[in-house]
C-alpha positions as CSV (number, residue, x, y, z in Angstrom):
1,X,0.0,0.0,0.0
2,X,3.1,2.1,1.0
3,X,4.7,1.8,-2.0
4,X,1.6,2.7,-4.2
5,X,1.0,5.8,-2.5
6,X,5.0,6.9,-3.3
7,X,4.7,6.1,-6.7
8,X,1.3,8.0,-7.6
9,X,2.8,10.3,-5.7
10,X,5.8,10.4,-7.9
11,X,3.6,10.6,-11.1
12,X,1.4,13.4,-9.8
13,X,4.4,15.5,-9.0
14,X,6.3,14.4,-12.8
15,X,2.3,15.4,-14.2
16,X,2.6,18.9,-12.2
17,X,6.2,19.3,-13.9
18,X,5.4,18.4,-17.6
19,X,1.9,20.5,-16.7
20,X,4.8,23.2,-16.5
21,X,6.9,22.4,-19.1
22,X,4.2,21.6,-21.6
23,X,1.1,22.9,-20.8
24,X,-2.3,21.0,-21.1
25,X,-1.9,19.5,-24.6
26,X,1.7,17.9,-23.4
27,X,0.1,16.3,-20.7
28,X,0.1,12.5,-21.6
29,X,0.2,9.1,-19.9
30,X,3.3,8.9,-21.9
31,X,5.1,12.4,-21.1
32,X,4.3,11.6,-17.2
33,X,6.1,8.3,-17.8
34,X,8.9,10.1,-19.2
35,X,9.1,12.7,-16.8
36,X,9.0,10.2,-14.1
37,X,11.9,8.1,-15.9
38,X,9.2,5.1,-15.2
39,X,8.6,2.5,-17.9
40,X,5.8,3.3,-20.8
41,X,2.3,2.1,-19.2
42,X,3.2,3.5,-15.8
43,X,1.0,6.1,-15.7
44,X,-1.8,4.4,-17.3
45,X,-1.7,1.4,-14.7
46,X,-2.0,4.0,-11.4
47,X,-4.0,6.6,-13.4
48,X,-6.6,5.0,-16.0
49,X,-7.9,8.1,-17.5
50,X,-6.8,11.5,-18.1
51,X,-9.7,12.8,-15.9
52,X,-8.4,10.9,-12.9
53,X,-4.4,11.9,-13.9
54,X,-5.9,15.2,-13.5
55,X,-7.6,14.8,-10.4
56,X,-4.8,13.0,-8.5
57,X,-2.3,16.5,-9.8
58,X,-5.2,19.0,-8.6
59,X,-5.0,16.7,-5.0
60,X,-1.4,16.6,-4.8
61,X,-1.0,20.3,-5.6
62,X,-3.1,20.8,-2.6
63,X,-1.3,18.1,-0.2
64,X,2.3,20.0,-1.2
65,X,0.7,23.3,-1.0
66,X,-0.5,23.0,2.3
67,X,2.8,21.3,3.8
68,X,4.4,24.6,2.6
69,X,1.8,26.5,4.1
70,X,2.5,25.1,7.8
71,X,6.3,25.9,7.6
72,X,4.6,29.3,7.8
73,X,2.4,29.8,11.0
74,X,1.2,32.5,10.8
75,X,0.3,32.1,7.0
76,X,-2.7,29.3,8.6
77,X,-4.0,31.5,11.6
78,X,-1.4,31.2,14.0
79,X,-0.7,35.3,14.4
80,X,-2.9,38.0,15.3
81,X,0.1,40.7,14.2
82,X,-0.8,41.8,10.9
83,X,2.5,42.8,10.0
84,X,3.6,39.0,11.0
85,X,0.9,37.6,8.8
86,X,1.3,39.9,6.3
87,X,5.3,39.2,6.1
88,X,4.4,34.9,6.2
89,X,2.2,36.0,2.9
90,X,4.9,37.8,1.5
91,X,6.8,34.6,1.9
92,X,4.3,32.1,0.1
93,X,4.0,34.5,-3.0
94,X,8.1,34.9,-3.5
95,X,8.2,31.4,-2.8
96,X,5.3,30.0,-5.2
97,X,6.3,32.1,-7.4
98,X,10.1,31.7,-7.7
99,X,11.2,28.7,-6.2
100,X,8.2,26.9,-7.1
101,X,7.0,28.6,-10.3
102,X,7.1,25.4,-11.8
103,X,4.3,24.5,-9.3
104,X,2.0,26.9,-9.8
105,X,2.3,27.8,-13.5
106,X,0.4,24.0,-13.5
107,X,-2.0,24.8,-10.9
108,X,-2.6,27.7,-13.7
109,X,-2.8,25.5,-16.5
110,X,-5.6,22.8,-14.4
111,X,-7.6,26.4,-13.4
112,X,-7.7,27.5,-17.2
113,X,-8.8,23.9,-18.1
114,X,-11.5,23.7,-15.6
115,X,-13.2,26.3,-17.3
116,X,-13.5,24.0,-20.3
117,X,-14.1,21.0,-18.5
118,X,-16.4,20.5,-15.7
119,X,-15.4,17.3,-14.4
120,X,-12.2,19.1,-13.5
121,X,-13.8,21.6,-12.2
122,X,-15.4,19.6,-9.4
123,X,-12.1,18.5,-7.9
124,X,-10.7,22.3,-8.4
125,X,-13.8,23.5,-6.6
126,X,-13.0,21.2,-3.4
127,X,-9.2,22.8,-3.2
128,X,-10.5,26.5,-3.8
129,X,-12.9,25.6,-1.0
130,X,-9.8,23.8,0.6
131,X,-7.8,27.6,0.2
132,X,-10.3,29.8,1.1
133,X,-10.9,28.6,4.3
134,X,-7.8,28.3,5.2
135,X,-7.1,32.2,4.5
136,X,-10.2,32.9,6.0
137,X,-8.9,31.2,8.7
138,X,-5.8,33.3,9.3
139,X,-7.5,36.7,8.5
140,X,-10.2,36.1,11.4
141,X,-7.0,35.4,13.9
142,X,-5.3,39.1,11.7
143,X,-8.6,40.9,12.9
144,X,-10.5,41.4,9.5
145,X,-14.0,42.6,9.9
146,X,-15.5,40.1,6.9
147,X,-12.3,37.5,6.9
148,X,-15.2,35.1,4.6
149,X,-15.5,38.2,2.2
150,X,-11.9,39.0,2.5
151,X,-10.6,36.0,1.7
152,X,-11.1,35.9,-1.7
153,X,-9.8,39.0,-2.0
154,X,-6.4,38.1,-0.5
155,X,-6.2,34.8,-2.6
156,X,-6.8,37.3,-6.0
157,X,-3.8,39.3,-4.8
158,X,-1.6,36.6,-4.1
159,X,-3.1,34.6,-7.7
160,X,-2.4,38.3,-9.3
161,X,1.3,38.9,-7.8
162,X,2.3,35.2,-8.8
163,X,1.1,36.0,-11.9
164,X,2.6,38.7,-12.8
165,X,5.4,37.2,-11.5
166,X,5.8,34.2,-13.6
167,X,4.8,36.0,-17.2
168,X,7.1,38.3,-16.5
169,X,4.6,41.4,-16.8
170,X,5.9,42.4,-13.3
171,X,9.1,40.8,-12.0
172,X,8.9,39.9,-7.4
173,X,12.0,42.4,-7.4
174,X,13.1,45.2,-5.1
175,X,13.5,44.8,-1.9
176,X,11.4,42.3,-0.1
177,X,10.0,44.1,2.5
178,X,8.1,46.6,0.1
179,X,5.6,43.4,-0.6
180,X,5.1,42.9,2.8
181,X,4.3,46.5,4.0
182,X,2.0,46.3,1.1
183,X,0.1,43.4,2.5
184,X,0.4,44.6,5.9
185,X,-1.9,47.2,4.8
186,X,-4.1,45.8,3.1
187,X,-4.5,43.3,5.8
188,X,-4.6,46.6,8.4
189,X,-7.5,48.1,5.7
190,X,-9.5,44.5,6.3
191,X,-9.4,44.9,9.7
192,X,-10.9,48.7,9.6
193,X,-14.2,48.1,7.8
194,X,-15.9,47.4,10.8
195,X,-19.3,49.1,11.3
């Protein structure tokens, strides 16, 4: 059992990089077996269909996504300093979208396919849930007046700065600190639209 859960494990993480590499239309049974330097029929024997290829990458992006997440406490709730929270925020973005670009350009490539596809969509739906309420979570403990409303606003900024980020349109440069003042006030503006 173990060693099954390692090695679709292993092929969700070589589907997240060729997702990367080759966007939608290079993800194949095949290219995952490549990537994974497993033999041909690999992929096919963990991961029957495409659909539930897909599903298992959207799951593991979620499972590594969230270990990152609790290196950073006060990323999940664990501060009530904005500018602590704010700085752990600052963290994930330049992380996710430098060290781990690879990462989420494919958790951008599964959101632009889910548009097409429901049956992705489904599975997407379950990790944005998954997200939200974990940022929720950590702008109730920040002090935010509407931390369910808020949320989604803080996961478009991040989604937007990664972005940016990774096509190049506007580089995570300068010094560091200027992202995290930024978000320590948005984070402080949350927290004033009480009343």
């Amino acid at each position: 059992m173990a060693e099954t859960t390692a090695r679709r494990r292993q092929l969700a993480d070589a589907a997240i990089a060729t997702l990367a590499r080759e966007g939608m239309r290079g993800l194949t049974h095949r290219a995952v077996d490549r990537t994974a330097g497993l033999p041909e029929g690999t992929c096919s024997y963990y991961f029957r269909t495409r659909q539930a290829l897909l599903r298992a990458t959207v799951e593991r992006l979620v499972e590594v996504d969230t270990a990152d997440l609790a290196e950073r406490p006060a990323a999940l709730g664990r501060s009530s300093d904005p500018a602590e929270v704010a700085e752990a925020v600052a963290e994930v973005v330049r992380h996710w979208a430098t060290s781990e670009g690879e990462r989420t350009k494919a958790r951008y490539e599964l959101m632009l396919e889910a548009g097409r596809r429901p049956e992705l969509r489904a599975a997407l739906d379950k990790a944005r849930e998954h997200y939200h309420r974990l940022a929720e979570t950590t702008l109730a403990a920040a002090g935010a007046a509407d931390p369910a409303a808020q949320a989604q606003v803080l996961i478009a900024c991040m989604d937007g700065l990664m972005f940016r980020h990774l096509t190049g349109a506007d580089p995570l440069s300068g010094p560091p600190e200027r992202l995290g003042d930024a978000l320590t006030d948005l984070l402080r503006g949350f927290a004033g639209r009480r009343g």
